[in-house]
N, C-alpha and C positions, 0 to 999 in steps of 0.2 A: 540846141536840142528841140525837137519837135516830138509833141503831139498829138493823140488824135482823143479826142473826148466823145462820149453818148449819153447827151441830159434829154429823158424826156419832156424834164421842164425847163424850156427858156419863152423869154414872152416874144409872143409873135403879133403882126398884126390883129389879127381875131381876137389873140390875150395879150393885150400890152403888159399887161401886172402879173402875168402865167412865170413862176421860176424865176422871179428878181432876183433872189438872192442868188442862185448858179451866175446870171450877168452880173452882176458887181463881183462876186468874187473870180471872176474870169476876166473881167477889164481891171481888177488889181495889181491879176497874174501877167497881163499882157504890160501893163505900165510898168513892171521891172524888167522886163526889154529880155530878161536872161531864157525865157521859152516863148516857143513859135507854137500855137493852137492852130487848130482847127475841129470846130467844133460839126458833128454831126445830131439834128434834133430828129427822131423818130417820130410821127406823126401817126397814131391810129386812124387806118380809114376802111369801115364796115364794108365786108366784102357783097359783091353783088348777088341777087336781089337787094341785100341791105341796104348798098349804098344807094339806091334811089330814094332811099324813104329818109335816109338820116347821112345827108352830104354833109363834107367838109365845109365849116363856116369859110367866106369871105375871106381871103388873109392866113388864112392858120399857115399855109408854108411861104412867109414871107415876114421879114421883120416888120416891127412899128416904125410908120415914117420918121422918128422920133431917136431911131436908135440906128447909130453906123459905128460900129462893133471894129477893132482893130485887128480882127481876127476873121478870116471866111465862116460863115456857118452855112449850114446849108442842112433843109429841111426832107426828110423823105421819106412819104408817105409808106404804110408796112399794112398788111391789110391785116383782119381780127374779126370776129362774131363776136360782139356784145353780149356782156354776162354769160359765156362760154369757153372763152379761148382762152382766160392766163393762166392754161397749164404751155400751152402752145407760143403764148407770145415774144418770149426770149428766141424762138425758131426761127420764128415770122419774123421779126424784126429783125436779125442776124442777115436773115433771106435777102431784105429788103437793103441794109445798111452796108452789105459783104464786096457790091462791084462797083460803089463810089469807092469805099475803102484799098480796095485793088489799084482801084486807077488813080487813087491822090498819094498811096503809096509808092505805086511805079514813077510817079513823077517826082517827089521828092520826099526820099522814104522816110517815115516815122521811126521814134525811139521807145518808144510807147505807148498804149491805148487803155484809155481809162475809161470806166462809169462811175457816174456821176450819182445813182442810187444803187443798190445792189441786188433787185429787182424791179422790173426787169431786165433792165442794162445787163447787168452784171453779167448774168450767162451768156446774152447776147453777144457782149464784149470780148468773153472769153473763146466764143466759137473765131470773131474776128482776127483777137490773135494767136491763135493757134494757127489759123489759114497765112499771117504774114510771117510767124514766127517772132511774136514780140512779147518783152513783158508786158502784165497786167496791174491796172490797178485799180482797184473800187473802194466808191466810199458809199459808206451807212450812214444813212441820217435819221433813223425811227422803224416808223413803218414797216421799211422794206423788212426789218428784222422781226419787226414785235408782229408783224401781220404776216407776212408772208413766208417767215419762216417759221409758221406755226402750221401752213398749209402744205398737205400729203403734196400737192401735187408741184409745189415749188421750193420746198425744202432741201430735196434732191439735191436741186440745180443752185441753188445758193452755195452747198458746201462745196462740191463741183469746184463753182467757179470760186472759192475761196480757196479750194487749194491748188488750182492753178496759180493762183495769181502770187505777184512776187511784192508788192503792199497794199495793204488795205489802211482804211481811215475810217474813223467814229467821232460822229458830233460830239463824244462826251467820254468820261471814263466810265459812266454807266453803262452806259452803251458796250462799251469796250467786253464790259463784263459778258452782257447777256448774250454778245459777239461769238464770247469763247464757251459758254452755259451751251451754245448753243451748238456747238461741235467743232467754230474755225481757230484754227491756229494761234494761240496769244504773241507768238512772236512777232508773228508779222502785222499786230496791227497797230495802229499809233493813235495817240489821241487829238483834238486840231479840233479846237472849237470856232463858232461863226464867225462872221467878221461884223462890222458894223460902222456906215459910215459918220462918223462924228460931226462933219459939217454940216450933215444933215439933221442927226438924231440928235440934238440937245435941248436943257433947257429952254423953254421962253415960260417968262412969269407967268405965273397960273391965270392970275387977273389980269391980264394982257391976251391969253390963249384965250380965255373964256369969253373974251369982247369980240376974236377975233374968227370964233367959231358961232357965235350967236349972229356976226354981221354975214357970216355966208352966205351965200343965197342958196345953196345945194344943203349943207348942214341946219345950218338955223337950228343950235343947240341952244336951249335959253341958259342964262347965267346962274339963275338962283340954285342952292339944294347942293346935296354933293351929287358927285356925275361921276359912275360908273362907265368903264369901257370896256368890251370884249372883241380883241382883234382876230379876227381867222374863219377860214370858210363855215357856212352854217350847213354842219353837218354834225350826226350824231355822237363822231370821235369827240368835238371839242367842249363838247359839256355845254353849249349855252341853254341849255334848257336846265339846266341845274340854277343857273346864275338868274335866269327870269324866278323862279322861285322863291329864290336864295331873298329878293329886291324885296318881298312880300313882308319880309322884317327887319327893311333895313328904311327906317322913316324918312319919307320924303327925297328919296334920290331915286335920280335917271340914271338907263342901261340905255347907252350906246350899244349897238351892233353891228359892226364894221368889218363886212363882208359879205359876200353874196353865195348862195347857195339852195338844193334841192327843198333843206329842212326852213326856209323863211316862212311858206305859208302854216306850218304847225306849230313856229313860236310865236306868231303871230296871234294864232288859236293858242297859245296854251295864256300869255298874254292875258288875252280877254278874259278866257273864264276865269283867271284870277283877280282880273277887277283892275288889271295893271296895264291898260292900253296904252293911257295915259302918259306911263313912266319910260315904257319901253322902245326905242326911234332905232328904226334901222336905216341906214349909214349908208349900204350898199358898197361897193368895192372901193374905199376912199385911195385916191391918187396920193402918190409917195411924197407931194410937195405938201401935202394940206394933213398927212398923217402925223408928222412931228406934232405939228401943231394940235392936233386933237388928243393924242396921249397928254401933251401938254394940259390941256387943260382937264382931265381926269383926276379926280383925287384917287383912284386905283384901279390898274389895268387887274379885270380876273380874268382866266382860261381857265376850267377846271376840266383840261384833256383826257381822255382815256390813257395817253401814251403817247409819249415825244419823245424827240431825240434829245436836242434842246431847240426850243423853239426859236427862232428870229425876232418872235413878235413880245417877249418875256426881255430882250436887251433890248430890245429897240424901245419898247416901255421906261425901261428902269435909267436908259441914258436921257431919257425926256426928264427925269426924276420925278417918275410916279411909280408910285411903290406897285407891285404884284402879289396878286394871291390866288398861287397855281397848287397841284395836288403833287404829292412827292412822287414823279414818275419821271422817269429817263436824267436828265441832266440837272433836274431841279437844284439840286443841291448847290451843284455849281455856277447856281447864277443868285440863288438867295442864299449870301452868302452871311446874310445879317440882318437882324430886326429890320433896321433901317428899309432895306431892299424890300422888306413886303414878308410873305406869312406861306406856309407851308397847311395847307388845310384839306381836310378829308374831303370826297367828291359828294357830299350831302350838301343841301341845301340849309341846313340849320351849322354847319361848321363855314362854309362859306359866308355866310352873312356874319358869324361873328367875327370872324377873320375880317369882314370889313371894318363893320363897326371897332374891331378895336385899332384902324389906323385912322380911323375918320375920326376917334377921339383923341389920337395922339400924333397926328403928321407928322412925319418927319420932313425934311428941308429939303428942298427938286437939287440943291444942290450935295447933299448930304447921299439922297439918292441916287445921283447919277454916278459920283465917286463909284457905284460898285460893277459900273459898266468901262473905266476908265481903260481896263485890259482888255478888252473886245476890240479888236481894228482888222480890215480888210485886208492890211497893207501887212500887218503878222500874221494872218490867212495865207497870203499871197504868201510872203517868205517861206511858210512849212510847206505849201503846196510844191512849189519850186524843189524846196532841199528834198524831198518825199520822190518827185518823178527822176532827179538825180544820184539818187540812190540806189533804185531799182530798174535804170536804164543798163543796158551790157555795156561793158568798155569794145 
């Protein structure tokens, strides 16, 4: 069975770390042998005049030297007007994606075409198989739902291409819901949470991680005090400015900030005027080898998100066994499934700090913690992704 996927996020040279999780669970899917991928990544590239002033970085349509993928991918550029076109850009991208898709179809036809989020892909997806004549399939991870189909002008096109399409998929059974709240068909969606890979994401002793984040020479987290962490882009959805606040009463601990983003220079500033320079080290985009090890040594992963699907960064936490304290939105539920796991808390900076403080006086055991990640694996990803696209292949 083959085939054909549209992630606009997989990492590229430019972003080695851009859509990890679509690569791992696409090299999961590829290591049970029983489907044949090929993956197409859509590339925005600002149409001209634009594109003089704001070119494609170095790399963006080309992998990291770092990664040889068991699968063809192949990157292609789709042009766009910044902060104007995503009513246009499922068109544009279709435009762009529609005559590689013709010619890797005529050569060995496809049984399927899926996206990989359900904006923009999604309509994109759906113009593509209409033109070859294929089932569709998309999946929801957040966002595309809680953002974009609240917007007039992609709303549309979401329900569209959900009922064209013959399966869809939801990070969560939250998800599922606000799926169907939101106009698509409950039948046809399914539920299929992240994967996570365990070789990587586990345990190492706190006071082991903490020795071996302070000898960094990139990190240089000191040992003493508790050590907060917040993983994910700095940007306004993730709440970290709730969490620099939140630090202001929670005595004597550091906030890690591990990730990079528009919003760094204004929690930087917000920081200061709070008197918390001191307390608050940003991280920058920590590499996948050195990130175990830093949730490792966190006494509690927060994210107080706007809105998730479920996040990667909330398992990938809690299989290190550090507990989380996320705000109950999208999949929450089903990943803090118990005390133990971490604290369900309102997006204040006065509910967030107690939520700390009361695991920083009661920890529970990294191993005790991670038990609640023990169900998360890439390779049960892999298997529903598989039984999912043979399902809604035609005989």
């Amino acid at each position: 069975m083959r085939v054909l996927s549209l992630s606009t996020l997989f990492p590229s040279a430019a972003r080695p770390g851009f859509g990890l999780f679509v690569a791992r669970q696409f090299d999961a899917l590829a290591a049970r042998g029983d489907i044949e991928l090929a993956l197409v990544c859509p590339v925005a590239r600002p149409v001209w005049p634009l594109s003089l002033l704001r070119r494609l970085p170095a790399g963006a349509l080309a992998l990291p030297a770092d990664r040889n993928p068991p699968f063809p991918v192949h990157y292609v550029p789709f042009a766009y007007v910044p902060g104007i076109s995503a009513r246009w850009n499922p068109a544009l991208l279709a435009r762009a994606v529609l005559p590689l898709a013709r010619r890797l179809h005529a050569e060995r036809p496809f049984d399927v075409i899926d996206a990989q989020f359900f904006y923009p892909e999604g309509p994109a997806a759906a113009r593509v198989a209409h033109a070859l004549g294929l089932p569709l399939s998309i999946t929801a991870r957040g966002s595309d739902i809680h953002l974009w189909g609240k917007a007039a002008s992609a709303r549309p096109q979401i329900l569209s291409a959900g009922q064209q399409a013959a399966g869809m998929r939801a990070v969560s059974a939250a998800l599922r819901a606000d799926m169907i709240d939101l106009g698509l068909p409950g039948d046809r969606i399914e539920v299929y949470h992240t994967g996570l890979d365990h070789t990587r994401f586990k345990p190492v002793p706190r006071r082991e991680a903490r020795q071996q984040v302070a000898a960094d020479a990139e990190l240089a987290i000191p040992c003493e005090g508790p050590l907060l962490v917040a993983v994910g882009n700095l940007i306004p959805l993730k709440g970290q400015a709730l969490v620099i606040e939140a630090l202001a009463a929670i005595p004597q601990a550091r906030l890690v900030l591990a990730g990079q983003g528009p919003e760094r220079a204004n929690f930087a500033s917000l920081a200061s005027r709070l008197g918390l320079e001191e307390r608050v080290q940003f991280a920058g985009s920590v590499p996948a080898g050195k990130l175990a090890t830093l949730l490792s040594a966190a006494d509690v992963m927060v994210l107080p998100s706007e809105r998730e699907g479920l996040a990667n960064a909330w398992v990938e936490a809690i299989a290190c066994g550090t507990p989380i304290v996320i705000p109950d939105v999208g999949g929450a539920r089903e990943v803090v499934t118990g005390p133990d796991a971490g604290r369900l808390a309102q997006r204040t900076p006065a509910a967030i700090a107690e939520a700390v403080r009361e695991l920083l006086a009661n920890p529970p055991s990294q191993a005790t913690v991670a038990a609640h990640a023990a169900r998360f694996s890439w390779e049960v990803n892999a298997a529903g992704l598989s039984a999912h696209y043979r399902r809604i292949a035609r005989p």
